[in-house]
Structure formats: C-alpha cells, structure tokens
C-alpha positions as CSV (number, residue, x, y, z in Angstrom):
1,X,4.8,-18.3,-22.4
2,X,1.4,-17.8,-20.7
3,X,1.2,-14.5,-18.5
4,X,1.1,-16.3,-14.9
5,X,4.7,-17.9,-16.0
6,X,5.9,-14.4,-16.9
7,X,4.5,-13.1,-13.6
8,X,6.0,-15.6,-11.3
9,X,9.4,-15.3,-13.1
10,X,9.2,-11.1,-12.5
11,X,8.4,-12.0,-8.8
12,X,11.2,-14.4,-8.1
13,X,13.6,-11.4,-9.4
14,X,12.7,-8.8,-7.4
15,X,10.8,-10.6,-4.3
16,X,7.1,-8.5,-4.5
17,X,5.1,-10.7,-3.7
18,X,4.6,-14.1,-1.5
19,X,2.3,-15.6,-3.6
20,X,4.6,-17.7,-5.4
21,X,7.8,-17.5,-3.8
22,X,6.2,-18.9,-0.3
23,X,3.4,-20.9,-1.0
24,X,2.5,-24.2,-3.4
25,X,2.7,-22.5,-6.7
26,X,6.3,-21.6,-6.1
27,X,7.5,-25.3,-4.3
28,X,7.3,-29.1,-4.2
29,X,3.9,-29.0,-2.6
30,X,0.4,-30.4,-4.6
31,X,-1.1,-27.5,-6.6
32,X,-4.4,-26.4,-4.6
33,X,-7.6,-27.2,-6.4
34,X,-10.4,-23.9,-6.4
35,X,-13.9,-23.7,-5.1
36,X,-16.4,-24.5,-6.4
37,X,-18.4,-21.9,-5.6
38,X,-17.8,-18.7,-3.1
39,X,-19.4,-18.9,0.5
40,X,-19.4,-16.4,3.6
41,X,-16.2,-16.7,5.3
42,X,-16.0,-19.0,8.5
43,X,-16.6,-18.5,11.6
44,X,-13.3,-17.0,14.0
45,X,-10.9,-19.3,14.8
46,X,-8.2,-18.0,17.9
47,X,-4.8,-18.8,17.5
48,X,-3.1,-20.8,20.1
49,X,0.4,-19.0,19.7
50,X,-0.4,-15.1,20.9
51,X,1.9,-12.1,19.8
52,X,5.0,-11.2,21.5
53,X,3.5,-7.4,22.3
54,X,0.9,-5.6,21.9
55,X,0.0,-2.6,20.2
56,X,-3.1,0.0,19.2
57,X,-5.7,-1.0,16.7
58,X,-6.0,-4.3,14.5
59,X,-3.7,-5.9,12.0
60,X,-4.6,-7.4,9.4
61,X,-1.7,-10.2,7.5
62,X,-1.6,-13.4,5.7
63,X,-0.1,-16.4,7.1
64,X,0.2,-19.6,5.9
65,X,-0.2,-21.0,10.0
66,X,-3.2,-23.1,8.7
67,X,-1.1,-25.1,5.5
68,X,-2.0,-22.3,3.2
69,X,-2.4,-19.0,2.6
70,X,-5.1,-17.4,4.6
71,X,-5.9,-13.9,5.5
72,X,-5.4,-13.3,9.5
73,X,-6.8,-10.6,12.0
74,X,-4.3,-9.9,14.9
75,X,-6.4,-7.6,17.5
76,X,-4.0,-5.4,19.3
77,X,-4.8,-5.0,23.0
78,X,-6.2,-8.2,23.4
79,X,-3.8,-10.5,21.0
80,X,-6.4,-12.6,20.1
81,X,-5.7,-13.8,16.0
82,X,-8.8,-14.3,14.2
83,X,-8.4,-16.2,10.9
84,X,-10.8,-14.3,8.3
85,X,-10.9,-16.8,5.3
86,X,-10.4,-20.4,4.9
87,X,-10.4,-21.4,1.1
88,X,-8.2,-24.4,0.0
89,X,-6.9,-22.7,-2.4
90,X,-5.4,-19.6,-0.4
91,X,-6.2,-16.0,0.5
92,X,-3.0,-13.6,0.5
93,X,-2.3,-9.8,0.1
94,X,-5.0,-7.9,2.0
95,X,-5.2,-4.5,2.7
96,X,-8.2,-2.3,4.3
97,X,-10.3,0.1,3.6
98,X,-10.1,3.5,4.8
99,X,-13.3,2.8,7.3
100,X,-11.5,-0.2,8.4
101,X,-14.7,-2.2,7.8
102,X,-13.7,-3.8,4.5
103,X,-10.8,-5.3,3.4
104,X,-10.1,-6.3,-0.1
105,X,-7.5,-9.4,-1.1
106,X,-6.5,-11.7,-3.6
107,X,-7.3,-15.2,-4.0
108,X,-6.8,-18.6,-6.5
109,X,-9.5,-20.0,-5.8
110,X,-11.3,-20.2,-9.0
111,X,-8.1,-21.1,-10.6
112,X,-5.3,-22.9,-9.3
113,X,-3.3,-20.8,-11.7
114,X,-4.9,-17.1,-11.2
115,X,-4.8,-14.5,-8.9
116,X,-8.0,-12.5,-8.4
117,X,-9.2,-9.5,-5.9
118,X,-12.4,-10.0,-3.5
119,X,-13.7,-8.1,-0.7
120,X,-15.0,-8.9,2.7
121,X,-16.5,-7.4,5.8
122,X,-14.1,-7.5,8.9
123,X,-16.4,-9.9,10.5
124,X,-16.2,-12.0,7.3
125,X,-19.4,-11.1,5.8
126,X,-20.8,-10.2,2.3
127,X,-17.8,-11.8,0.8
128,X,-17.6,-10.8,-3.3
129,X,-15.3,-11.3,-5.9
130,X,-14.7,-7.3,-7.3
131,X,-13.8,-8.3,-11.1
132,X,-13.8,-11.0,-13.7
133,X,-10.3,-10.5,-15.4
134,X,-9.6,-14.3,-16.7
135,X,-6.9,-15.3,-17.2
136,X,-4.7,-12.6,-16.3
137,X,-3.6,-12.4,-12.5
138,X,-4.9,-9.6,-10.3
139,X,-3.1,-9.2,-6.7
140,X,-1.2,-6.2,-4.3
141,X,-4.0,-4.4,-3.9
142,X,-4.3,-1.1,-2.7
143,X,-7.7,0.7,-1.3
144,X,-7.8,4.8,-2.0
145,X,-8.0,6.9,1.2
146,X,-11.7,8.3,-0.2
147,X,-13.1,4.4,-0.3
148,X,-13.8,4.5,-3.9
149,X,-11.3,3.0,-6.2
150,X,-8.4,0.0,-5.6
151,X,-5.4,-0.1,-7.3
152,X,-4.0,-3.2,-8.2
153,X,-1.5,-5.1,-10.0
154,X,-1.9,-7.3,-12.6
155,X,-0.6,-9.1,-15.8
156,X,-3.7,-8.8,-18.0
157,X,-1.2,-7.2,-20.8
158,X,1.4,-9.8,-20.9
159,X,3.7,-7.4,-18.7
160,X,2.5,-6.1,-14.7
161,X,0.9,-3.3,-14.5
162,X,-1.3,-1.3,-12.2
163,X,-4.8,-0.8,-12.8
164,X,-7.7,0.7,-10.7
165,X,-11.3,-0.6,-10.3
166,X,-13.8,0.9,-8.2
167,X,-15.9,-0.5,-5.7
168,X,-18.8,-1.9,-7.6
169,X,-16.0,-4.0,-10.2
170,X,-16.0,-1.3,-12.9
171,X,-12.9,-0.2,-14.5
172,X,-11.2,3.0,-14.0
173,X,-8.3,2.2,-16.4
174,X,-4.8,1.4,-15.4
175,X,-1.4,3.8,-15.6
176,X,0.2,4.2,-19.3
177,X,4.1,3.0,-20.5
178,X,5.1,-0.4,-22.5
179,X,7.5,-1.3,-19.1
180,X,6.8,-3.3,-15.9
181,X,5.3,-1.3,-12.4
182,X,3.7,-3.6,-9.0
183,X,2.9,-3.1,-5.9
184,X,0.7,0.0,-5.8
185,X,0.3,2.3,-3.0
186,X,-1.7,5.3,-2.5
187,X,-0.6,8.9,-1.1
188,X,-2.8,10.2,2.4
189,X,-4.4,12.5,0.2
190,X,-5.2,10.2,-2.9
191,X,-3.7,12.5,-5.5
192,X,-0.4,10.2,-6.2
193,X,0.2,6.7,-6.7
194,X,3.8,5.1,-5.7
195,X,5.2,2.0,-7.4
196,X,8.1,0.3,-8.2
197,X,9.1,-0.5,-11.8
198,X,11.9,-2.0,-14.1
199,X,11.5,0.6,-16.8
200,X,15.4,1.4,-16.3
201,X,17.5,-1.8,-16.0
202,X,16.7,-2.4,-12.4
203,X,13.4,-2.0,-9.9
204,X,13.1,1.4,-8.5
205,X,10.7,3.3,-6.7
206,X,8.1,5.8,-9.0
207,X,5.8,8.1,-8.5
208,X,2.4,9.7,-10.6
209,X,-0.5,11.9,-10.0
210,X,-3.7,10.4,-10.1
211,X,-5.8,10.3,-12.0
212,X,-3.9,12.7,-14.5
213,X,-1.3,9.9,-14.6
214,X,2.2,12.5,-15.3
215,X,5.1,11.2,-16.7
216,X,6.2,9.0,-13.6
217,X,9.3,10.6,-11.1
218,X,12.2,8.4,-9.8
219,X,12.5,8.5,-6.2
220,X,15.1,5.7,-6.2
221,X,18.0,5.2,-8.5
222,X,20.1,2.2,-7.9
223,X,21.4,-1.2,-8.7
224,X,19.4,-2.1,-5.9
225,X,16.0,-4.0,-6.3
226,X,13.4,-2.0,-4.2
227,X,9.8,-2.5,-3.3
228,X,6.9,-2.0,-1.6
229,X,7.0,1.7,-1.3
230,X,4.1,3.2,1.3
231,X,3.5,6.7,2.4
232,X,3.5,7.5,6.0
233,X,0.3,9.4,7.1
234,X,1.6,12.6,7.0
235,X,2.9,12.1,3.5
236,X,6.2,13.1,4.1
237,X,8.0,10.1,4.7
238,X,7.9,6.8,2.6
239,X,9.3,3.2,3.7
240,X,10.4,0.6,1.2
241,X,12.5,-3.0,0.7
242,X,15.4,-2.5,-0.4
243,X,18.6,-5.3,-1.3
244,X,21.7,-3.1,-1.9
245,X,23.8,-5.7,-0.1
246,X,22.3,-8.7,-1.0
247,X,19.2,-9.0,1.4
248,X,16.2,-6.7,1.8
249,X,15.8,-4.4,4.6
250,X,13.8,-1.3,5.8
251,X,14.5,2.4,4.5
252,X,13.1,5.5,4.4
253,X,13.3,8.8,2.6
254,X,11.7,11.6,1.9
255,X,8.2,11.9,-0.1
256,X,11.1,13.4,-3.1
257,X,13.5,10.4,-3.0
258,X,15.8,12.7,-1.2
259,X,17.6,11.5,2.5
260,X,17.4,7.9,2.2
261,X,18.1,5.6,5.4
262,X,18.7,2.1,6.0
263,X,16.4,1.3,9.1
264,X,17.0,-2.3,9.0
265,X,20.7,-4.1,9.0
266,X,19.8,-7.9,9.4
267,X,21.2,-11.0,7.6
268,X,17.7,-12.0,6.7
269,X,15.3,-10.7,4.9
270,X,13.2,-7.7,6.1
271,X,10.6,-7.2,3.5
272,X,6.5,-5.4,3.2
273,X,7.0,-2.3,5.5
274,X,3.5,-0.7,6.7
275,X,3.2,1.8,9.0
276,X,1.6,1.9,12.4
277,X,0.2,5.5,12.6
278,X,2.9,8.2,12.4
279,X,5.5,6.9,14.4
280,X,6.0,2.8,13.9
281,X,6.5,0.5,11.2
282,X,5.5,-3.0,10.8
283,X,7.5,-5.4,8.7
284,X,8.1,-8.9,7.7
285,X,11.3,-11.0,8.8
286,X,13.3,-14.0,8.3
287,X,15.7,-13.7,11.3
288,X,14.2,-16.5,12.9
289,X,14.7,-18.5,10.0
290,X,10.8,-18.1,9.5
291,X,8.4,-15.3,8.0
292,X,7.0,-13.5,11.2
293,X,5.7,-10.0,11.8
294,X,7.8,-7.2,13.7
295,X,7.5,-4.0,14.8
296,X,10.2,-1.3,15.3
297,X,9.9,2.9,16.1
298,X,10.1,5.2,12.5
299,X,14.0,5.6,13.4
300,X,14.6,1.5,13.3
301,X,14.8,1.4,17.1
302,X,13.4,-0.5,19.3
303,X,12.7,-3.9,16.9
304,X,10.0,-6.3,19.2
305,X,8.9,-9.6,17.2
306,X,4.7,-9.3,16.8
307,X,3.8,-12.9,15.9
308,X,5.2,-16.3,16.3
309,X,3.7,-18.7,14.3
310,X,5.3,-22.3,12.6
311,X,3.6,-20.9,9.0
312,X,5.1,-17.5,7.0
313,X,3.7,-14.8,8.6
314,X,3.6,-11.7,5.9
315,X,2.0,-8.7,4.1
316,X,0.8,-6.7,7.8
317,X,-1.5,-4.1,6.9
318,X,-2.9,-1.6,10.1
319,X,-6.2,-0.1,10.6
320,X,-6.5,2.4,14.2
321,X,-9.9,0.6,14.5
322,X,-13.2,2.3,13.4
C-alpha cells in the first residue's frame, strides 16, 4: 500500500483533516490535475455571500465555495472575503504566521496524489513551495510563535508523523516513537508541541517539550477519537474535537488534561476549534447540513454562524491584524 492510501485511510478514522474526506480525492468527483508550474497568486476576488457577524481581526479558512479547495481571507469589520489562491488542484489547511503577514498551507498541485506546504504573503505575493518531500504527503501545518520553524504532519515514514522545517525549507527533524501523531499545534511560548496520536488503541491528545522532545504526556484518555488540540493564548486552556457520543464537538480543559468540558452539544459535526484572542472560539459545523464557520464565547455560549457559503467552509485560523 503506497503511503497516501495509508494516510487517507488514518483520516477517514479519526476525521483530521478535510483534505480527503471533503474534497475530490475522497469522492465521485474527477481527480484534479497539477500545475504546471507555480505563479503569484491572483488577484482578490469578494464574495457575494457576506458573514453573518462580524468580528476583530482577519480570518483566514479554506473553502471549497469556488469547486475546490481554496484558501480564503474573511476581513472582520468589513466582511469582505478575499479568495488568496486559485490552483486547480486545491489549496487547504492554512495557518499564519505570528506577524500575520505570511501564511503557510498545503497544496496538490504538483501531484494529484501529494500534499505539500507553501507559503504566501497575505496579499498573495512571493508565493514558494517550503520543501521537496516526494512522495510522502506534507499538510496541518503549524507556524511557531518566534516565526522560525513549522510543524507539520506528514507520512514520509510510511506512518504520520510530525516534523518541523524552518523557514528557508531546511529540516529541523521531526518528534521520535514507531506510532502515529497529526495535527500539530504550538504552545504561546514555543516550548511544547500538542498532538493527537493512536499510540494507545484510540486517538488522544499529547503533549512534548520542544525541541528536547520528552517522553510525550496524555492529556486525554478515552474511547473517544479527539483532535485538533490548540492552546489558548494564555496557555492555560486548550480546545479540541472530540466524538464520545458519536459526533464531534467542542471541549476544553486545562493545559494538564485536567477539567474537561463539552462546549458543543449538536447533532452535527463541530470539528477544527481556533481561538479568537482570549475569550472566543471559532469552529467548523455541519448543522446546516453544510461545512460553515461559527463563532461562540470560551464557555460555548452565545453560538452566531460566521460564513454562509454553498462550498465547505473549514480549517478557520485568526490573526488580530498586524
């Protein structure tokens, strides 16, 4: 079996990434064919459906609104959506960097059958691809909050890992242990890395120190599947997916593991929490029978739809603004 199968089956199980569960490579639809070449990303486009509310600083998401994949730019006070890339192939998973001039994503479009990370300018300029890694998959990436390294996950062992790579492409190695970890995610301070990982039956929530790597802690132990674990910006407080009864929703708990609450108690799927300065999270949802982006206090109250858009709306990251 060729690492991208192995990959898309882990993803299916445990629901990490949209990639392939929402988009060509996991349906019916034609398989994308790649660039050619890579060119600077077009020029803004504004949506014609706006955002339910407004909010402080800039989002950035992927949304398949277009027919595939693309990376988005929702603007906050004004609710104008600017769509940042426009390859056939499909942009997805993008997160920021701590200046909030860059952002770095993944991509296929150099092959219809591999994921791998580039980075851009917010205004879609000086567009690069950040490593050569064929043909294992590189995707969930994750910038440090000094600027200077990305984590990532990727397949390039015949298992997922996470790997780092700093901002000129050059490696800075990847975590050790002969078991599966995704979906990186970086402390406030840089010092630990959180992750979720099968290494015990069943995907929980981990974390190490970086770069010295420790044995990895449990935060989560259950027969739950759990994801996308981020830090608030205080560090105290980390949201996550999680399905205990059947469908993912929102918790949080402690930066321990300990004090864990369901924020989220929907039929559909709540999935990719972020959060929104200290007190807000933004997440993904089904409950309108279609991926859009919502926005709800750190308690779970006061849930207000963000984007509503005929194409999966997913993966919100937010940046205050420079």
């Amino acid at each position: 079996m060729k690492t991208r199968e192995m990959s898309i089956s882990l993803l299916v199980l445990v629901g990490l990434s949209v990639a392939c569960l929402l988009s060509a490579c996991g349906s019916d639809e034609a398989t994308p064919t790649p660039s050619e070449s890579v060119s600077v990303l077009p020029s803004p486009f504004e949506s014609p459906l706006q955002p339910v509310q407004q909010f402080a600083g800039l989002l950035a998401f992927h949304s398949e609104r277009s027919g595939t994949l693309q990376v988005y730019l929702l603007q906050g006070d004004t609710a104008e959506v600017v769509r940042l890339s426009d390859d056939p192939a499909g942009d997805f998973e993008p997160d920021w960097s701590p200046d909030c001039r860059s952002l770095v994503f993944s991509s296929q479009r150099l092959d219809p059958y591999g994921f791998e990370l580039y980075t851009v300018g917010k205004d879609g300029s000086g567009e690069k691809r950040l490593i050569e890694n064929q043909p294992a998959d590189d995707w969930a990436p994750a910038w440090s909050p000094a600027g200077d390294i990305i984590a990532y996950q990727t397949n390039q062992a015949g298992r997922l890992n996470i790997c780092f790579v700093n901002t000129a492409g050059e490696s800075q190695g990847c975590l050790e242990g002969d078991y599966n970890k995704a979906t990186p995610a970086w402390s406030p301070d840089g010092s630990t890395i959180l992750f979720v990982s099968d290494r015990d039956g069943d995907w929980d929530v981990y974390a190490t120190d970086y770069p010295i790597a420790s044995e990895p802690v449990p935060l989560t132990d259950n027969d739950a599947s759990d994801s996308n674990p981020r830090f608030s910006p205080d560090g105290t407080v980390i949201a996550f997916a999680s399905n205990p009864l059947g469908n993912f929703d929102i918790f949080v708990m402690n930066a321990d593991g300990s004090n864990q609450v369901q924020l989220t108690n929907d039929a559909a799927d709540d999935a990719t929490p972020r959060w929104m300065g200290s007190d807000k999270i933004v997440f993904a949802s089904q409950r309108t029978s279609d991926w859009e982006l919502y926005l709800m206090d750190r308690d779970g109250s006061n849930v207000e739809q963000l984007t509503d858009s005929p194409g999966l709306d997913k993966w919100p990251v937010w940046c205050p603004g420079e």
